[in-house]
N, C-alpha and C positions, 0 to 999 in steps of 0.2 A: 195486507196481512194474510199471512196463509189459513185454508183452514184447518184449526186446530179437534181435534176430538177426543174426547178423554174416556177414563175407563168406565163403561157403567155395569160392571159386575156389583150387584148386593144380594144379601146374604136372604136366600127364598123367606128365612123364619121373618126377616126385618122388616121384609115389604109385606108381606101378607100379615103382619101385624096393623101395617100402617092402612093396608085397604079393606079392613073391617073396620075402622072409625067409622066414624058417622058422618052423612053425605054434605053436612055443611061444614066439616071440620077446616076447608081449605078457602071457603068464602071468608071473605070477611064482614063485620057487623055491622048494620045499618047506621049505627051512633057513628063509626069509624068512616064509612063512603062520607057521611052528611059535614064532618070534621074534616074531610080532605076536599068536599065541594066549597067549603068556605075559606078553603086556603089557594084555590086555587084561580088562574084568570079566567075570564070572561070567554076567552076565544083559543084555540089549541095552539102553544108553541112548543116550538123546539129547541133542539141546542146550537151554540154558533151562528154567528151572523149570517142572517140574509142577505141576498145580494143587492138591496137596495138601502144595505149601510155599506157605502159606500165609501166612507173612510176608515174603517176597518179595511176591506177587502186592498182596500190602495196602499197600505202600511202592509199589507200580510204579502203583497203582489212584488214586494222589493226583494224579497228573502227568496237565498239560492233554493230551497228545497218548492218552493211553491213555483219559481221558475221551469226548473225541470214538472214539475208536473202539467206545467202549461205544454209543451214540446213532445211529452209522449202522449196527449190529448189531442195534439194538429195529426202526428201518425195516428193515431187511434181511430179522427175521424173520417179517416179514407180506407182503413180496411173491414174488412168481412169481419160478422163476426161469428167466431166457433162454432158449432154446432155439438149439442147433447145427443149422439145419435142413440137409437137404442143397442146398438150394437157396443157404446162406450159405455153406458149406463147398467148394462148386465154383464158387464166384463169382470166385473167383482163375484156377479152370481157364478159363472163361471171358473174363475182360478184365483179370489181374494184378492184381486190389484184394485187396491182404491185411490192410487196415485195418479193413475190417466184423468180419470173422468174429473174427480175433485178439483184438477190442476183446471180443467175446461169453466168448472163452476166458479171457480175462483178468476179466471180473464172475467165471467160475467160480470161477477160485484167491483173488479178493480176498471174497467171500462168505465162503469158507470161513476165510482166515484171520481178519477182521474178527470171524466168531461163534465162534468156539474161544479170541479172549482175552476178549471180552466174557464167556462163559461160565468162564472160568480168574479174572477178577477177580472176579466175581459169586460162585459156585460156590454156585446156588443151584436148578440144573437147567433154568432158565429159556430158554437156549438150547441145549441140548443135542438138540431135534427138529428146529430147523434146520439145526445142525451135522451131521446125522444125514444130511437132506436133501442137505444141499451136498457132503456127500462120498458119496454114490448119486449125486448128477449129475455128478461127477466121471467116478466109475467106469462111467456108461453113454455117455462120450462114445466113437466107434466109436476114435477114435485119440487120441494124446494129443500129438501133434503139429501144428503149424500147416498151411494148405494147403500156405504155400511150400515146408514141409521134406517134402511127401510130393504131389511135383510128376504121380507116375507112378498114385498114389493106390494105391497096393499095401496102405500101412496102413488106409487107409480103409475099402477092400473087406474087409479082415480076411486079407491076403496076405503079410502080411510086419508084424512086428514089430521098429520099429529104434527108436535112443536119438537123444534131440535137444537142445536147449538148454532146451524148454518141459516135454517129457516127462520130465526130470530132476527140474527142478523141484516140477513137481507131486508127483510120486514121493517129494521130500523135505519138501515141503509138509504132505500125506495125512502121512508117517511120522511126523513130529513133532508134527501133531495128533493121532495115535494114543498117539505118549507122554506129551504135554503131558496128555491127560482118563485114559488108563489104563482104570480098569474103569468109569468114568461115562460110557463112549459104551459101546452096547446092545453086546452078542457077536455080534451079526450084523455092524453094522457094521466093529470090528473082525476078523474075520473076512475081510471083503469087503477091506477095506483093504490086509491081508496078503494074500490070494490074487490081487489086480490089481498090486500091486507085483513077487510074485513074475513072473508072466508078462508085465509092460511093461518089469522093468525087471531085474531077481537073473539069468531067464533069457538073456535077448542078451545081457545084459553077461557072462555065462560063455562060454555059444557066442562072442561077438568074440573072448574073448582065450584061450580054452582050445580050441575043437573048431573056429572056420572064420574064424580072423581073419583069412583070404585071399581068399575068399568075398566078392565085392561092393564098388564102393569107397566109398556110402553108409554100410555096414555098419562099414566099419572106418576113414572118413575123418577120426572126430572126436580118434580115439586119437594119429596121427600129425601130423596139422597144428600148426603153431607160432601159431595165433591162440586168442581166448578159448573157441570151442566144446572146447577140450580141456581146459581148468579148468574150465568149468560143467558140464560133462555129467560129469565126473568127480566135482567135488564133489555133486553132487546122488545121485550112485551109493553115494557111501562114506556122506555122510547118512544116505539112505533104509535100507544094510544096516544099520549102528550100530546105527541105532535101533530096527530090527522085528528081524533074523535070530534065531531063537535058538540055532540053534549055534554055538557061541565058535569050531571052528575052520572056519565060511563066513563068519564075519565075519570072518575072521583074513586067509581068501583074498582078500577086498573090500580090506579095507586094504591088504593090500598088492599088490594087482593097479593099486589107485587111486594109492598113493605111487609105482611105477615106472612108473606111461606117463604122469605130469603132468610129467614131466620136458622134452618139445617144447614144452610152452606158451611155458617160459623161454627154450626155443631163438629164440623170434618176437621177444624183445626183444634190442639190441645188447647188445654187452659195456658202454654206458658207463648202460643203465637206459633207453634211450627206445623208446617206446609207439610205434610206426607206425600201430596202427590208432585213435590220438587218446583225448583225454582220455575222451571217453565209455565208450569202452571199457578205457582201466582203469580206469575205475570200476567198470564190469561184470565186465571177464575178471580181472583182478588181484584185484578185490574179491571175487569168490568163489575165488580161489585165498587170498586171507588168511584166509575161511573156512573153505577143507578146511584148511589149516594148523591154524588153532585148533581144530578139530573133529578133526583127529587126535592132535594135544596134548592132548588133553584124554582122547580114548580109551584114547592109552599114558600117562597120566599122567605127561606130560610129556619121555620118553625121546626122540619122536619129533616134530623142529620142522621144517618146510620153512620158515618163514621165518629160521633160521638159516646162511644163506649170503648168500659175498659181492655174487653176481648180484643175490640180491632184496632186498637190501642198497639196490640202486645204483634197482631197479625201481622198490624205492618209496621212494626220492626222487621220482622221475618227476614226481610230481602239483606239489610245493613247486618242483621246479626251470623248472617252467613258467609262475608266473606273469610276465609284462610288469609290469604297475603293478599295484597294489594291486586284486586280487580281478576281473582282467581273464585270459586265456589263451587261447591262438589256436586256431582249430577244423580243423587240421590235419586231412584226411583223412573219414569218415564220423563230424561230430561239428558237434553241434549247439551254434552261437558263445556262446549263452548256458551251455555248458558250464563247470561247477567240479566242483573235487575233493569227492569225497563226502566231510565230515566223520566221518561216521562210520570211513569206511576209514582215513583217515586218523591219528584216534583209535584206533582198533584198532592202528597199524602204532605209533604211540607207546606205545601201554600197552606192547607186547610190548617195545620197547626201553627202556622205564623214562622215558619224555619226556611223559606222558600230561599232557594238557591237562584241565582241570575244567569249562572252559568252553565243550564241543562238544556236540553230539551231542543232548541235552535237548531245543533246539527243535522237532527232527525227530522226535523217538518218534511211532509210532503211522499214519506215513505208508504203510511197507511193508506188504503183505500178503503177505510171505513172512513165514512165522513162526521157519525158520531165520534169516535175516536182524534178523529181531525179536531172537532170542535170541544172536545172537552180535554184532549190530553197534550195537542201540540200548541195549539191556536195559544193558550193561556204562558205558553214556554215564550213563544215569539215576542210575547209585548209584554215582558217580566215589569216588576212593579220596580219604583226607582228608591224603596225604603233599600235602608242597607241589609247585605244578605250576611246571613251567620252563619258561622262557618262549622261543619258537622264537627261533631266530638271524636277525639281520637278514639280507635278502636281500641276496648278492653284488652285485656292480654286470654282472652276465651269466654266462650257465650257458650252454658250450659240450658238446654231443655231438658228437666229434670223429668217432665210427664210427656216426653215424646223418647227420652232415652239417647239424645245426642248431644255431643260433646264438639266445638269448635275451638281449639288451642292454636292461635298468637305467637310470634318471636316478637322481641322486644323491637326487630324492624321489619314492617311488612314490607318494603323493598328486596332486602337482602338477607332474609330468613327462610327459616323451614316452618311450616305450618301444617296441623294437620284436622283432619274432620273426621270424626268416628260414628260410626250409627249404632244401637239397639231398637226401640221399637219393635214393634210385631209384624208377621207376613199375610197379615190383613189389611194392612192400608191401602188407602188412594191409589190408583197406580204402582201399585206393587211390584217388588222384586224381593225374592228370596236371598233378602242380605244382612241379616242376623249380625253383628258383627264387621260391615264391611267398614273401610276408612280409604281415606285419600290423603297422601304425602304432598305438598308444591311448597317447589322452593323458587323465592324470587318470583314469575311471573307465569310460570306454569305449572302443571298439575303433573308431577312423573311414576307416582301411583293413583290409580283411580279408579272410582267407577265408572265402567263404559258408558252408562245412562242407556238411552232410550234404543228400541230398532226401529228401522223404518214401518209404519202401519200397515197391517194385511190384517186378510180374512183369518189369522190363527193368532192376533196379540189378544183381541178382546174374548176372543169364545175358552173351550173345553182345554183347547193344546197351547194355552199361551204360556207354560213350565217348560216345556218342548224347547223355547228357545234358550241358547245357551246364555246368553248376555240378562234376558230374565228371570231364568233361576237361578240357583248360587253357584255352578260353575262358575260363570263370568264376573266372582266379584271376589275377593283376596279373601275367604273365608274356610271354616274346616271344611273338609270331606270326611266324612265318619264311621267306618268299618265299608268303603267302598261307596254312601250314601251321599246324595244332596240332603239339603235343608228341601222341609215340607211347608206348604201353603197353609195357611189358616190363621186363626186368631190364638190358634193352641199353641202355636210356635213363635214363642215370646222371649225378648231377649230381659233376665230378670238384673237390676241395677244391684251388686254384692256391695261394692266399694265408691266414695269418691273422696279423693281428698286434692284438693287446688292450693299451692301456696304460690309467690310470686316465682319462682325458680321451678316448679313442678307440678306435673298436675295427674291426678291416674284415675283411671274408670277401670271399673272390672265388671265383667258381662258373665252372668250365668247363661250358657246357648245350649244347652242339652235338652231344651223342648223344642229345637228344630228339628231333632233327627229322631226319626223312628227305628232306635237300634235296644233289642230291649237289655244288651248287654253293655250298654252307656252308663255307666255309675255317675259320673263327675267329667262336665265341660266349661272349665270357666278360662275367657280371654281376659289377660290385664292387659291395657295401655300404659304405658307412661311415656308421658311427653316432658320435654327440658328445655328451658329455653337458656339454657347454657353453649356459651358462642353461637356458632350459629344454628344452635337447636340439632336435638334428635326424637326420637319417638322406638322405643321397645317394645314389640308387639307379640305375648308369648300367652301359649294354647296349652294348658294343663288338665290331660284326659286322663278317665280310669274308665275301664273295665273289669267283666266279672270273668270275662275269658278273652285272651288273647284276639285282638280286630287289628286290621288294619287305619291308620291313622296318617292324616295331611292336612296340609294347610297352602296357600297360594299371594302370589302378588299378580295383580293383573298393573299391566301397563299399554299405553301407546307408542312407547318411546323406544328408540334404539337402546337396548341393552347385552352385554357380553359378561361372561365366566372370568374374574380376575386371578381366581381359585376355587377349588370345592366348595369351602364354605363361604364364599363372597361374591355377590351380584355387585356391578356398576349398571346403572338406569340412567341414562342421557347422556349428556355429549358437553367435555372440557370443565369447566369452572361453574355450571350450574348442570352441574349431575350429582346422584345421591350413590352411596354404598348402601348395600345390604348384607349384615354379616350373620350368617345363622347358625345356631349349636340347636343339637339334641339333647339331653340328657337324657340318659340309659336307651341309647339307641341310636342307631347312625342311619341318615338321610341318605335321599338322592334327587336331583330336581331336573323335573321334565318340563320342558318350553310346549306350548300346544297353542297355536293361534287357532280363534276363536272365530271361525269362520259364517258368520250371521248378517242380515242385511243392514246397516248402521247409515248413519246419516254421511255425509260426505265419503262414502265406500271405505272407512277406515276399518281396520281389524286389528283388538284389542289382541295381546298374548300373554297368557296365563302361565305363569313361569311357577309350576307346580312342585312343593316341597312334603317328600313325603318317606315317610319312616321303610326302612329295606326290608322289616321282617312285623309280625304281627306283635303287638304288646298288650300288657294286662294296663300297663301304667309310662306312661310316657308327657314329656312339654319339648316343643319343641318355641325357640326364642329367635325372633328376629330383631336385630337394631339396624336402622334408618337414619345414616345423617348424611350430612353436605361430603361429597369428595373433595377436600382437601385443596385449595386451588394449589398452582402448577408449582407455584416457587416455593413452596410448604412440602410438596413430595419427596 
């Protein structure tokens, strides 16, 4: 799995609230260690079969996906392995590329987990000198962090030891390769393995929340933030202690140090379940929070379930209540448009409610090389249980988040409909993008307006210039421009809900957006949607501005798709029998629409273009109306 990292901009007033608490505020209570010493076993385990349950590993050792991982673990154990030089390592400090090096760190952890199940199916000692290998090149990288998370290079130099999304991981990686071989990797290595765990990972994480969690706000920003870095770094902490500490009551303090500060992650999503920092990352930060869940279920044998509340109840929905049409969902935010729900997460959120599907998860074995993730998210897909599986409910005809401000409207067939996703919300959230108003048109089985989602990561997404990019501020997303302006960043810039009314034939959201633009001659900016699910659906997307003096006034469709002029006022967006028209009026005012690709670093080199509609002369008072429906197949024209 690659690694992922997310945005940990917060708000200076928020955190410096939270590090004047008080120094025990992130321990937890004596009653609570002594209540988790009694739930737990006698000796440290972990998750996923050992290699000396060996009727597991023989049933998992048939399946293609574990095959292939045997076959790039025989090449693995005959070449070199990579090297972190310093010259890769400060290439970030130099010109913000954090794709070289990261891609280096990532052969590290995939190495090793690739030759620790090849060697667990096998169990024939065949790889156990690589495995041996790969975790010594672990242990001698100087930090266990990316460049981007140690910008000041403190851990580098050997100046400071702190927890990260990557350093977690590895730490629970390393431990449950440690439990997965037991006494068949050498005593040195295990050895090594226990004494870099304790000092990357047992010790900060004690010092944060026991002796200086006030101490630095790198030190202590992952415990408090409401985004994924405080599920991952936490699950990777309770992992890693489970499974190596061997005093029952330091595992006791892990546990429960780990169950009371994962409690802000939940904080980040609304009350009605919606992800602001988009689908990819709950696949990431949710998906390892159903992780520590089962991982600490399994610890207290069952006594102790995070996923047993209403919140995360409604969270994981999240992923099902996002799709548009059939196996389409919109790349709101830092999320790449080809994003879907990870089945297996998914699978894991139904086992635990008794919904489990039989038919998930198989295909995928053998992709991750996280071995935790092996053992809790695929492992459990492989040997489905033989009750009979229930089949998911049809989709609504639209899934409203009423306290996130977004709207998913349904055709009465997600095959061969138009569908569409509307956002308000604020440009304050999780991974943010200045998209007030943005939405997504797919018909049938792709997305032919959209959000472009995510850019590739540098040194300018997380820091001061991440508005600078055009796909993250609201250029690149179908929204107004306003007397010549973007939309602005902040929590000020809210999209306010005016209207909603849904019957089964119709459905409309209206967005007050005049607190994204700092124009102070903006009188009135409100967008209506309406969406129809009349034939095969359309969606009217119309922008009704006032002024106190004459501005100029636009609005935009961004797409990825072949699109052409069929006249002044009408766009075709894709290609034959599953392509959309757009046909736009002004009222008291006439248009004209500029195409402008969107030239930014995007994930598979694709570039969005912004097919820009925008009024010819200034006005006090103008709406300009776009409708969106299926072009008409061939024998209809």
């Amino acid at each position: 799995m690659r690694c992922k990292v997310a945005f940990v901009g917060v708000a200076v007033a928020v955190l410096f609230t939270h590090l004047a608490i008080a120094e025990s505020e992130f321990a937890p209570s004596a009653e609570r260690i002594a209540q988790w010493a009694a739930m737990l076993p006698a000796t440290p385990r972990g998750v996923g079969p050992t290699i000396e349950d060996r009727a597991t590993w023989q049933s998992l050792a048939r399946l293609p996906g574990i095959q292939a991982v045997v076959r790039q673990a025989e090449r693995l154990r005959t070449e070199p392995i990579p090297e972190i030089s310093e010259e890769l390592f400060l290439e970030f400090s130099r010109n913000g590329n954090r794709t070289h090096c990261e891609r280096v760190m990532n052969q590290h952890t995939e190495r090793l987990g690739r030759l620790v199940v090849a060697e667990c199916v096998e169990n024939k000692g065949r790889f156990l000198q690589a495995v041996a290998e790969a975790a010594r090149a672990l242990c001698r990288e100087k930090t266990w962090l990316p460049p981007a998370h140690d910008r000041n290079l403190k851990n580098y130099r050997g100046q400071a030891v702190t927890l990260d999304l990557r350093s977690t991981a590895v730490a629970w990686n390393l431990a449950t390769a440690r439990y997965w071989l037991g006494d068949k990797l050498p005593p040195e290595i295990r050895t090594l393995i226990r004494d870099e765990l304790q000092r990357r990972t047992f010790e900060p994480f004690r010092k944060t929340v026991r002796d200086d969690g006030r101490k630095g706000l790198w030190r202590v920003h992952w415990l408090v933030v409401n985004n994924n870095w405080n599920a991952v770094c936490l699950a990777g902490v309770a992992g890693a202690a489970l499974a190596t500490v061997e005093s029952i009551e330091d595992r006791a303090f892990f546990a429960a140090a780990v169950e009371k500060n994962v409690r802000p992650f939940l904080d980040g999503f609304t009350a009605d379940g919606y992800c602001s920092e988009g689908m990819d990352y709950w696949n990431y930060g949710f998906g390892r929070y159903v992780m520590l869940a089962e991982t600490l279920r399994q610890a207290s044998r069952g006594r102790v379930d995070l996923l047993d509340q209403a919140k995360v109840t409604q969270i994981a929905r999240f992923a099902r209540r996002m799709e548009i049409v059939s196996g389409v969902y919109p790349a709101f935010a830092d999320c790449n448009p080809a994003a879907r729900p990870d089945p297996r997460i998914v699978a894991a959120i139904d086992r635990h409610d008794g919904t489990e599907r039989n038919d998930v998860g198989v295909a995928t074995l053998g992709r991750d090389s996280h071995l935790f993730s092996l053992a809790l998210l695929d492992f459990p897909c492989a040997t489905p249980k033989a009750s009979a599986a229930k089949k998911p409910a049809v989709q609504p005809p639209r899934d409203w988040f009423p306290k996130a401000g977004v709207l998913v409207c349904r055709p009465g067939d997600l095959l061969h409909g138009l569908g569409v996703a509307m956002k308000g919300g604020h440009n304050a959230e999780n991974h943010n993008h200045n998209d007030l108003g943005s939405f997504v048109v797919a018909l049938d089985h792709s997305a032919l307006i959209v959000d472009p989602g995510n850019e590739i990561y540098t040194g300018r997404t997380f820091g001061p210039h991440r508005y600078e990019s055009n796909v993250l501020n609201s250029f690149g997303h179908g929204v107004p421009r306003v007397a010549g302006r973007l939309q602005t960043e902040g929590r000020s810039s809210a999209a306010r809900v005016v209207k909603t009314e849904f019957t089964p034939k119709t459905d409309t959201l209206v967005l007050d957006l005049a607190s994204a633009y700092r124009v102070k001659e903006l009188r009135k900016l409100e967008r209506t949607f309406v969406f129809s699910r009349e034939g095969r659906g359309s969606l009217t997307v119309s922008d009704a501005v006032e002024f106190s003096a004459p501005q100029t006034f636009g609005t935009a469709i961004v797409t990825f798709d072949r699109w052409r002029s069929l006249r002044p006022d009408r766009l075709q967006i894709g290609e034959g029998d599953s392509s959309i028209t757009a046909t736009i009026e002004a009222v008291r005012g006439q248009f004209s629409i500029t195409p402008e690709t969107i030239h930014e670093q995007l994930p598979g080199g694709r570039a969005p273009v912004r097919l820009g509609v925008d009024l010819k002369r200034p006005a006090t008072s103008a709406t300009i109306r776009i409708r969106i429906a299926p072009e008409k197949p061939s024998e209809e024209r």
